[in-house]
PLY file of the C-alpha trace (Angstrom):
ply
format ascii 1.0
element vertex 472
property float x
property float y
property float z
element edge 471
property int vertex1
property int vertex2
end_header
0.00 0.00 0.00
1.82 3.42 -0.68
0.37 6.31 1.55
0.35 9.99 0.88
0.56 12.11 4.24
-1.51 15.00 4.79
-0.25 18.06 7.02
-3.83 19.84 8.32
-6.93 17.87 7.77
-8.93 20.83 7.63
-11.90 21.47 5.80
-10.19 21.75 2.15
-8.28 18.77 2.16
-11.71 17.02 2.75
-13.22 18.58 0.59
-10.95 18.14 -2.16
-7.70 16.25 -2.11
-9.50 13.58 -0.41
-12.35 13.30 -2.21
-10.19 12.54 -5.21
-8.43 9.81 -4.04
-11.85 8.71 -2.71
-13.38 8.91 -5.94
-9.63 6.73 -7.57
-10.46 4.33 -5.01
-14.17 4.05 -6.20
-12.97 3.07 -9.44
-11.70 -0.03 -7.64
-7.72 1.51 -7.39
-7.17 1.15 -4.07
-3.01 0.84 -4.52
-3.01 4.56 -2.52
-4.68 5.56 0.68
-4.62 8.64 2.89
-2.84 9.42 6.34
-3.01 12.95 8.15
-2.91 15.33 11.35
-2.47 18.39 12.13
0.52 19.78 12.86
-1.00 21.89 15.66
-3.00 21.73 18.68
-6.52 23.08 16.82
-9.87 21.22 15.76
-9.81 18.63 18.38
-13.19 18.16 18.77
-13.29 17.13 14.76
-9.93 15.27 14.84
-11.49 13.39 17.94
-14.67 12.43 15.62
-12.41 11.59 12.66
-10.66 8.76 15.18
-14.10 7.42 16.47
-14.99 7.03 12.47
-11.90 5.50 11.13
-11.55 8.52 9.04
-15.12 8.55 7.72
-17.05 11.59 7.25
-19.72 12.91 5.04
-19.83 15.61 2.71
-22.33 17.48 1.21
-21.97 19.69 -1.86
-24.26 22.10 -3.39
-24.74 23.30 -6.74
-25.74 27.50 -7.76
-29.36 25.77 -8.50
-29.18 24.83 -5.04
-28.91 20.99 -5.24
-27.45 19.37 -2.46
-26.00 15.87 -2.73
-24.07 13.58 0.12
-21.45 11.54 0.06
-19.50 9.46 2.67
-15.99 9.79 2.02
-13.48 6.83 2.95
-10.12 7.67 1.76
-8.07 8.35 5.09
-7.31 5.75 6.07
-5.00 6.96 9.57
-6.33 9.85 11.69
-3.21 10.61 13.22
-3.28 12.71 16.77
-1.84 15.79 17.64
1.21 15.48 20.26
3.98 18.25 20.99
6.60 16.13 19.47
4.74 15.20 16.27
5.57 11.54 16.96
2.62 9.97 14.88
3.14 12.42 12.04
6.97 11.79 12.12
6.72 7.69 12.31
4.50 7.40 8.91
6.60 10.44 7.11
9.52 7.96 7.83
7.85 4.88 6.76
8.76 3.40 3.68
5.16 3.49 2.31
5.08 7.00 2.36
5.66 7.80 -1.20
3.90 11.60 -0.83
4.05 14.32 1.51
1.54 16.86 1.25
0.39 20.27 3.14
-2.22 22.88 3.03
-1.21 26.23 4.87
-2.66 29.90 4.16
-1.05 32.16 1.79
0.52 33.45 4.90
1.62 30.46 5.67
5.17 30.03 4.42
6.29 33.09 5.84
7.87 34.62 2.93
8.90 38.18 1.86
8.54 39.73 -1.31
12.11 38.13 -2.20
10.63 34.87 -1.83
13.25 34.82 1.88
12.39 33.71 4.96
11.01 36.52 7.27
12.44 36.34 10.87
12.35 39.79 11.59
8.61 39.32 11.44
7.72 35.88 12.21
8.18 34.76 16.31
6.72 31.32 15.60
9.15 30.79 12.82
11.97 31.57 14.92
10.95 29.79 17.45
11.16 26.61 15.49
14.32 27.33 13.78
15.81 27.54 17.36
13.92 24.22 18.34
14.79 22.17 14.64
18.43 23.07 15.78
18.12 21.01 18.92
16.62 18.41 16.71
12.60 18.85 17.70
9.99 19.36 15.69
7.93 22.74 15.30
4.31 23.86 14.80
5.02 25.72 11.44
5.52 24.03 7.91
8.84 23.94 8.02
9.94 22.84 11.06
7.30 20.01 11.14
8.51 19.09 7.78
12.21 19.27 9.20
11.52 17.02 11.79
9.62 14.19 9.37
12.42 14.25 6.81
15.55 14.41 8.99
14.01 11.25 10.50
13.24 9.64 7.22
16.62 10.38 5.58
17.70 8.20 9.09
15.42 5.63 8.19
16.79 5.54 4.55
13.34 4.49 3.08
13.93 6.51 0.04
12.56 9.62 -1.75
9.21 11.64 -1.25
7.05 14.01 -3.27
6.21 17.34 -1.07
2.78 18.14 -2.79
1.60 21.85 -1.57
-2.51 22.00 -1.85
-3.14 25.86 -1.68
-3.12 29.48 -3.56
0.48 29.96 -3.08
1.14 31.32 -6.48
4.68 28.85 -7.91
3.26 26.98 -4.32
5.73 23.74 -5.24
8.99 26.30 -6.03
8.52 28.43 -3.27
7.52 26.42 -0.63
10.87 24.50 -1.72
12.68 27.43 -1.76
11.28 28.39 2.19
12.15 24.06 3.36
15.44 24.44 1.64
16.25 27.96 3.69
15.55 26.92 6.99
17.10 23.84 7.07
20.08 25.73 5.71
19.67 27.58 8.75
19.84 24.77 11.08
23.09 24.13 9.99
22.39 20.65 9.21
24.26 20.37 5.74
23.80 16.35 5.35
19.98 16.53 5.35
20.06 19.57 3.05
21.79 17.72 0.61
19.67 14.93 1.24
16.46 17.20 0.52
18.07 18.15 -2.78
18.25 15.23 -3.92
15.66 13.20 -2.36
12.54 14.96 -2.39
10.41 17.05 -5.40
7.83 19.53 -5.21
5.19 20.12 -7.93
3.42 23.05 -8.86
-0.21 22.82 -7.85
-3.51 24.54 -8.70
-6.29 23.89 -6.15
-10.11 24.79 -6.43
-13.31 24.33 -4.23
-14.95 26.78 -2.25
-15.23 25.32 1.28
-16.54 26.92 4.06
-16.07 26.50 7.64
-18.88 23.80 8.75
-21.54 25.12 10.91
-24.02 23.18 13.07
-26.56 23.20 10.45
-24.61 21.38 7.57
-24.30 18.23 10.87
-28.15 18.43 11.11
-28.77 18.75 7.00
-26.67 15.97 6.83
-28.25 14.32 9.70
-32.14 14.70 7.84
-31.03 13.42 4.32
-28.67 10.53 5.74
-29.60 9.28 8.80
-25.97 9.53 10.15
-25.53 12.42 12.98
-21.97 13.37 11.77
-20.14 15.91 13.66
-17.30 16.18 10.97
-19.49 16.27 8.64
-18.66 19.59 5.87
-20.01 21.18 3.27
-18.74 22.34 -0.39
-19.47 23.78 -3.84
-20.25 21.39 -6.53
-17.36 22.54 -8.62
-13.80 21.03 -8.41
-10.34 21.41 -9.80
-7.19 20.07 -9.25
-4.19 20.72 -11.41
-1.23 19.53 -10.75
2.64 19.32 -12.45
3.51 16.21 -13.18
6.92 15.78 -11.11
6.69 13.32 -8.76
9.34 11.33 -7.52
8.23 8.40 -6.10
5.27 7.39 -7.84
1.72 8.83 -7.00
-1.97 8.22 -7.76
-3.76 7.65 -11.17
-5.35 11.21 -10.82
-6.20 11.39 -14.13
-8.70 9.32 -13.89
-11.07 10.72 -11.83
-10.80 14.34 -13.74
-6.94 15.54 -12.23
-5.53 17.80 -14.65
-1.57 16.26 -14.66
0.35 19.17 -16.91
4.15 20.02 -17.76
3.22 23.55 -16.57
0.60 25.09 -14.22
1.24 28.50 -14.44
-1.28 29.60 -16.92
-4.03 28.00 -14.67
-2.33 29.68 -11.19
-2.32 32.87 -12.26
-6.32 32.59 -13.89
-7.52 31.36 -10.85
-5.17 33.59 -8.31
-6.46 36.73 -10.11
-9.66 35.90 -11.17
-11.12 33.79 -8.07
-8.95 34.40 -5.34
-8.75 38.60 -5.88
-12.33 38.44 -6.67
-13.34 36.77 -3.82
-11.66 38.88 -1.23
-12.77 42.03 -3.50
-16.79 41.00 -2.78
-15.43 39.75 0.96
-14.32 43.60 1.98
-16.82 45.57 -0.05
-19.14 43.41 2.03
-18.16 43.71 4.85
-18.07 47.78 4.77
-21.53 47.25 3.85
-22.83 45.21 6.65
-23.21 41.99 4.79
-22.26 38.70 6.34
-22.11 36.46 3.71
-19.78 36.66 0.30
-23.55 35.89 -2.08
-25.16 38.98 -0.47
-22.26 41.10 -1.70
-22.03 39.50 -5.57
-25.94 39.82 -5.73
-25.01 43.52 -4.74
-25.09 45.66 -8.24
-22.50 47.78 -6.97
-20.22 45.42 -5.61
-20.98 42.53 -8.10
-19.60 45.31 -10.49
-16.60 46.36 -8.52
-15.68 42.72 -9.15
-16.28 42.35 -12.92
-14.28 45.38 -13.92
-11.41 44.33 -12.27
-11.22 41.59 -14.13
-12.68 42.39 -17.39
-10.14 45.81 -17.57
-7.27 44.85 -16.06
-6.57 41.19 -15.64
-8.32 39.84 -18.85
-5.70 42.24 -21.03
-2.56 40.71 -19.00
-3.04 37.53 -18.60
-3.87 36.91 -22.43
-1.95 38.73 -25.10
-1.43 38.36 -28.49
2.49 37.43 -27.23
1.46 34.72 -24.95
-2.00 33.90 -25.58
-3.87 31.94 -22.67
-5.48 28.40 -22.85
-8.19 29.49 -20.77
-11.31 31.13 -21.66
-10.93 34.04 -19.04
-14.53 35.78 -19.71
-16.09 32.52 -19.77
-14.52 31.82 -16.15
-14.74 35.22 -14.89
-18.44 34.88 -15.26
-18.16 30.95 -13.88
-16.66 32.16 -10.45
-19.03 34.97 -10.50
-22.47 32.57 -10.50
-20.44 30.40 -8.28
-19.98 33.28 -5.41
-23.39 34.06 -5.71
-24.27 30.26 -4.43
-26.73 31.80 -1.75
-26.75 28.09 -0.17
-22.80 28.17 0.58
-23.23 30.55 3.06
-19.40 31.43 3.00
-18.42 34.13 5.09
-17.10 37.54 4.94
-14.92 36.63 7.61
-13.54 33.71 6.09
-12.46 35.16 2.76
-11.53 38.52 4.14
-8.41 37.33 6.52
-4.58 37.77 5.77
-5.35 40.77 3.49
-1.38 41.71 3.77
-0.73 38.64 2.06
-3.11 38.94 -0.83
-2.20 42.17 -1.73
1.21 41.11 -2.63
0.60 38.25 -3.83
-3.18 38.53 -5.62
-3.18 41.63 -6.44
0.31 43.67 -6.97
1.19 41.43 -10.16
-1.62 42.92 -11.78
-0.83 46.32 -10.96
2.68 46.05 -12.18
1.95 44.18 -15.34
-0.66 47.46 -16.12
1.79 50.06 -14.91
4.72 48.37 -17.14
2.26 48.75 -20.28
1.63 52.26 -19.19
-2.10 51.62 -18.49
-4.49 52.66 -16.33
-5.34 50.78 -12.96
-8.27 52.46 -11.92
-10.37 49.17 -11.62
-7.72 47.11 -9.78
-7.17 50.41 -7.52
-10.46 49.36 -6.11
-9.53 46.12 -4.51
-6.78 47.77 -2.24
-8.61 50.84 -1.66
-11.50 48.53 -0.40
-8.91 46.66 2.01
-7.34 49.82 3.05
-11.29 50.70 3.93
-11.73 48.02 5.88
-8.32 48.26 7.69
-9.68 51.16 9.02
-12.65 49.49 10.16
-10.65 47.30 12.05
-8.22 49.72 13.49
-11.49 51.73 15.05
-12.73 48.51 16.17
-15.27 48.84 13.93
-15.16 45.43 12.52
-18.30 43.00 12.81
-16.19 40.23 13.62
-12.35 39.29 14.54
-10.21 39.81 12.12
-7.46 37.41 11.42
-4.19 38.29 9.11
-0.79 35.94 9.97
1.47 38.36 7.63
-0.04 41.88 9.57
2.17 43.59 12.03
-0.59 45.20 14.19
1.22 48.16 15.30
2.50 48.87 11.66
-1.50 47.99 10.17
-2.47 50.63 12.91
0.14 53.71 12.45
-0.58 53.31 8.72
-4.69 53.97 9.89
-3.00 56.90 12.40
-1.09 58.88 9.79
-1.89 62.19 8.50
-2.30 60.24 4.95
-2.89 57.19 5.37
-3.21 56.05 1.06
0.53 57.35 1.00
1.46 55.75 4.33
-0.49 52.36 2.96
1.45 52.79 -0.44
4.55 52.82 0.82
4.28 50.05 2.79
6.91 47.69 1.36
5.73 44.31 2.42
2.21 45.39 0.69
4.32 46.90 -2.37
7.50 45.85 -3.20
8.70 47.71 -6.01
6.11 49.79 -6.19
6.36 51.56 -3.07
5.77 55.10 -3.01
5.30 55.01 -6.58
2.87 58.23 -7.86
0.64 56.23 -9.95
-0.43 54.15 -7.32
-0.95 56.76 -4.72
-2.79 58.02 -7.25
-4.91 55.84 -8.34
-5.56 54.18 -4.42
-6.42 58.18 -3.68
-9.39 57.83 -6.70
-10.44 54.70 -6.06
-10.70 55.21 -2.17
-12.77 58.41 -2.94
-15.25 55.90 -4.76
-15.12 53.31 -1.76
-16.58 56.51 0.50
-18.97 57.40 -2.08
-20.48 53.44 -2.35
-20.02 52.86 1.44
-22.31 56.16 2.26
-24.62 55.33 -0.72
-25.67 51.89 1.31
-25.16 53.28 4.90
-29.45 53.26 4.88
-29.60 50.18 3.46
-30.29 46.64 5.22
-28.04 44.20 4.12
-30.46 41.22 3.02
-30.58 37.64 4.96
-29.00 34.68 3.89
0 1
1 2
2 3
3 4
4 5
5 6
6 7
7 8
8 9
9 10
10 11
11 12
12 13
13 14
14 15
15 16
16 17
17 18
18 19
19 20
20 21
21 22
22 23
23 24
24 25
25 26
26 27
27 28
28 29
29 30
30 31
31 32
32 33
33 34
34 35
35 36
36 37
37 38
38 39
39 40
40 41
41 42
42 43
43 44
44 45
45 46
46 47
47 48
48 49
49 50
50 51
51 52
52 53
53 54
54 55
55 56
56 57
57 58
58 59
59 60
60 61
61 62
62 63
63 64
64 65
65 66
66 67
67 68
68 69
69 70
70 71
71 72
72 73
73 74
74 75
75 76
76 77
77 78
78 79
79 80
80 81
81 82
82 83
83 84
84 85
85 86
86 87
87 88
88 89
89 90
90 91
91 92
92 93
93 94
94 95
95 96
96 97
97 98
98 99
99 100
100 101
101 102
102 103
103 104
104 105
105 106
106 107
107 108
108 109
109 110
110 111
111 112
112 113
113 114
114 115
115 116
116 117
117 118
118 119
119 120
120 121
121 122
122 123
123 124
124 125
125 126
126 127
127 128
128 129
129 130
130 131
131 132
132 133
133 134
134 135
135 136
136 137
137 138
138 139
139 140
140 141
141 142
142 143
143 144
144 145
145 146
146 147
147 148
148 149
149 150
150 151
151 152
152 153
153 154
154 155
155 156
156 157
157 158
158 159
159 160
160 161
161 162
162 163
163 164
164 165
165 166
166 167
167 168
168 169
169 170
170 171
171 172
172 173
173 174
174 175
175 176
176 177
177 178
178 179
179 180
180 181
181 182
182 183
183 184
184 185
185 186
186 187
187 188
188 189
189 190
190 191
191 192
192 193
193 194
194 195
195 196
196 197
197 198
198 199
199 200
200 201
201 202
202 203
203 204
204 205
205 206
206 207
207 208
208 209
209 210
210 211
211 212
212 213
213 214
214 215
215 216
216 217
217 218
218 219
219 220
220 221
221 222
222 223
223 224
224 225
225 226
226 227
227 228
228 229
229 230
230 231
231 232
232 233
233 234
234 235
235 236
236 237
237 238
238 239
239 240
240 241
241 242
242 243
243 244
244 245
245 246
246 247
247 248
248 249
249 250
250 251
251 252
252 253
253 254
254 255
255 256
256 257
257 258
258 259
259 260
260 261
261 262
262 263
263 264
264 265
265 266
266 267
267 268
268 269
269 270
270 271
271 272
272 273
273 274
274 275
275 276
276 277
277 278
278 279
279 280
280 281
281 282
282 283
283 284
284 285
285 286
286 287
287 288
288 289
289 290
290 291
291 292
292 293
293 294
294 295
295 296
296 297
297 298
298 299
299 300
300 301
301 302
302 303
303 304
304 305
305 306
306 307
307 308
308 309
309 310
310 311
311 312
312 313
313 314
314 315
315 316
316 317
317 318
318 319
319 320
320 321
321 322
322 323
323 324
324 325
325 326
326 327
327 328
328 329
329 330
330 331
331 332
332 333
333 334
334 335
335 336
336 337
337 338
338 339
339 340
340 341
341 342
342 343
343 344
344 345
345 346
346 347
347 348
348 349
349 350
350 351
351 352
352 353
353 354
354 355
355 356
356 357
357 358
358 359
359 360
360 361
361 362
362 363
363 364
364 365
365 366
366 367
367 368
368 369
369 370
370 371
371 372
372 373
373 374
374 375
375 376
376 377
377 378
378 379
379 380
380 381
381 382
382 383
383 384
384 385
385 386
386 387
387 388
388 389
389 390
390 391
391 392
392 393
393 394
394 395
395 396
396 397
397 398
398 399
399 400
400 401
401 402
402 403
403 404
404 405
405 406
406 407
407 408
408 409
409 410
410 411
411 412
412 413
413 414
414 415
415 416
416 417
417 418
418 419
419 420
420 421
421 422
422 423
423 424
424 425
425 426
426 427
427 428
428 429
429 430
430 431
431 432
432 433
433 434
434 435
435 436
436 437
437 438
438 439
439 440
440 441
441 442
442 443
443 444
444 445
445 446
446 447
447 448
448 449
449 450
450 451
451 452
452 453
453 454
454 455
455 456
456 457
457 458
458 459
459 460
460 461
461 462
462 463
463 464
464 465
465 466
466 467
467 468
468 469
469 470
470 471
C-alpha cells in the first residue's frame, strides 16, 4: 500500500484532495490511501470524531441551483493525533510506504517576503522553530514540522518523497521548496540539506473548491437526508479542480482518472484562478463587509459590488493575462463569469470573515502582479485600484474597532497595520508600505490611483449606509 501524508486535515483537504483519491479508489484503485494530522494543537473536537470514524465523514456539496447531494468519504485511512513532538506524524513520514508528503497552509503560511526569503524579523513562531529544529525537535510551522519528518526519514533511509503543496500559493511547489530548503540551511544541518536536494520534489499545484467553515446546520442537514448524525461532517461547492505538475518522484496516484488535470506547466491556470477567483473573492469579501453583509452571495448579488468585481477583471486582468504574445489556454470571460455565478451560491453561506483574513498577504501576492503588469504597459489601474482601496477601507474598520467580527491576518504587524490607519495620509502611508508593495512603493501612480479609487469606496459605502443588508 503506498500512503500519501496530509499536514492539516482541515476542511479543504476534505473537501478536495480527499475526495479525489476517494473517488480513484471508487474506481476499484485502491493501490493509494490517505494518512493525516495536524501539525497543531486546533480542531480537536473534529480530529477526535475523525478517530471514532476510522476517518469517515460525510460531505455534502451544493450546486448554484441549489442541489445538495451527500457523500461518505473513505479515503483516510489513519487519523493521526496531535502530540507536541509530532511523533505519529513523524513515524508514517519515515515509513517506507510514504511515497507523498503533502500540506495545506494559508497564503501566509510560508512566511515569505517579497524576495521569496524567509522573514524572521517578522515571524516569532518561525523563529521559534528554527531555534527548536536546531536542537533536533519538531515545530508547529511548515517547516519545522517538515524538518523534523524528513531528517528522521533520511535516518530511516526508506527513500525519496514528493512534497505536494494544496493551496493558492502562487509557484506553491517552487517556493515552498525554496522556504524548506532555507531553513534547514539555517539549522546548519548540511547532510539533510543535501539529502532534501536530492531526495525529495515539489510540484506546482492549482487547487479549487470553495469550502466553508462547517456550521451546526450542515451536521443536522446531513443528519435529515442521511440518517448519520456526523459531527465532521462539511459542506462544499459542486465545482472542483485540481491541477497539478507532473513531477513526482516516487510514484503517486492515477489522478487522471477521476478528472486531475496532470500538466508540464501550471502556471497559466495559477495565475487565472489567483487573479480571477482568489482577488475576486476577497474584493466581494471587503466591499461586504463595509456594507454590513455577512455572507460573500449577499455582496455579488449587490449591483455595486458585483460590479466592482467584474471590472477588475474584465479591464485589467483579462488584457494581461492573455496577449497576443502569450495567448492563454483558458477562456478568461467565460470563467470570470463561472466564479461569478459560483460566489453568488446563496446556499454556501461562506463568510465575509472567512475570505476577508490575511489581506497583507493577498495584496502582494493577488493583487500587486496585476498592478505592475498594467503600470509596465503604461495603463491605467483604476479598476484594480479598487480592490486595495477597499482593504485599506476596511483596515480602518478594524483599526477603530469597527469590525463586525475578529479579524485574522498571519502576515499583519498590528502596530505597523495601525500607524498606517493613524497617519496624516494614510493612502501614502499604505502605499509605501513595502511588504504590501515591493517595487512599487511610493510610486505616484499608485498613490494616485488608491487616492481615486478610495474616494469611490466613500462614495459606495455612504450610498448603502441606509440600506439593510439582506438575509441569507
Amino acid at each position: 500500500m503506498n500512503v500519501m501524508l496530509h499536514l492539516g486535515l482541515g476542511s479543504f483537504h476534505r473537501a478536495h484532495q480527499a475526495v479525489y483519491l476517494h473517488q480513484l479508489q471508487q474506481t476499484g484503485d485502491k493501490s493509494w490511501t490517505l494518512a493525516g494530522g495536524n501539525i497543531r494543537p486546533d480542531m480537536r473536537d473534529t480530529i477526535a470524531a475523525l478517530q471514532i470514524q476510522s476517518g469517515a465523514y460525510t460531505l455534502e456539496t451544493i450546486s448554484p441551483s441549489g442541489v445538495h447531494e451527500y457523500e461518505r468519504i473513505k479515503s483516510i485511512s489513519q487519523v493521526i493525533g496531535y502530540t507536541p513532538d509530532l511523533a505519529g506524524l513523524v513515524a508514517q513520514g519515515s515509513s517506507a510506504e510514504t511515497k507523498i508528503i503533502s500540506f495545506t497552509v494559508t497564503e501566509a503560511g510560508y512566511y515569505l517576503d517579497a524576495q521569496n526569503r524567509l522573514d524572521l524579523a517578522t515571524f516569532a513562531d518561525l523563529r521559534h522553530d528554527l531555534e527548536v529544529a536546531r536542537a533536533d525537535k519538531p515545530g508547529n510551522t511548515i517547516y519545522g514540522a517538515l524538518t523534523a519528518i524528513l531528517k528522521a526519514r533520511k535516518n530511516a533511509n526508506v527513500g525519496a518523497v514528493t512534497l505536494l503543496c494544496c493551496d493558492n500559493l502562487r509557484h506553491n511547489g517552487e517556493r515552498s521548496r525554496s522556504g524548506l530548503l532555507q531553513f534547514i540551511e539555517l539549522t546548519g544541518d548540511t547532510e539533510l540539506l543535501t539529502w532534501v536536494q536530492a531526495h525529495t520534489t515539489s510540484p506546482n499545484a492549482m487547487v479549487d473548491r470553495i469550502t466553508p467553515r462547517p456550521t451546526p446546520d450542515v451536521r443536522l442537514r446531513v443528519k435529515a437526508a442521511t440518517g448519520v448524525d456526523d459531527p465532521a461532517a462539511l459542506m462544499g461547492e459542486r465545482f472542483i479542480q485540481w491541477v497539478i505538475e507532473d513531477n513526482f518522484i516516487a510514484g503517486r496516484p492515477a489522478w487522471e482518472k477521476v478528472g486531475v488535470e496532470m500538466v508540464a506547466s501550471v502556471d497559466a491556470y495559477e495565475e487565472a484562478k489567483i487573479r480571477l477567483l482568489n482577488a475576486t473573492h476577497s474584493c466581494i469579501a471587503w466591499a461586504g463587509t463595509l456594507v454590513g453583509f455577512l455572507y460573500i452571495h449577499e455582496g455579488t448579488h449587490d449591483a455595486q459590488i458585483r460590479q466592482f468585481a467584474y471590472d477588475y477583471v474584465t479591464d485589467d486582468v483579462i488584457p494581461v493575462l492573455d496577449t497576443p504574445e502569450q495567448p492563454c489556454p483558458i477562456n478568461l470571460p467565460r470563467y470570470r463569469d463561472e466564479v461569478i455565478a459560483r460566489f453568488g451560491n446563496a446556499a454556501i453561506c461562506d463568510t465575509n470573515q472567512r475570505v476577508a483574513m490575511d489581506g497583507f498577504s493577498k495584496i502582494p501576492g493577488f493583487i500587486a502582479p496585476t498592478i505592475r503588469q498594467r503600470l509596465a504597459r503604461n495603463e491605467s489601474i483604476d479598476s484594480v485600484a479598487m480592490l486595495p482601496a477597499l482593504f485599506l477601507a476596511y483596515l480602518k474598520r478594524w483599526h477603530a474597532g469597527l469590525l463586525p467580527y475578529a479579524y485574522q491576518d498571519q502576515a499583519m504587524d498590528a502596530s505597523v497595520a495601525h500607524a498606517i490607519c493613524d497617519a496624516t495620509d494614510p493612502i501614502a502611508a499604505f502605499c509605501a508600505d513595502a511588504p504590501l508593495w515591493g517595487d512599487l512603493v511610493g510610486d505616484g501612480r499608485l498613490v494616485s490611483a488608491v487616492r481615486s479609487a478610495s474616494q469611490r469606496v466613500d462614495r459606495f459605502t455612504n450610498e448603502h449606509s441606509g440600506v439593510s443588508p439582506q438575509s441569507a
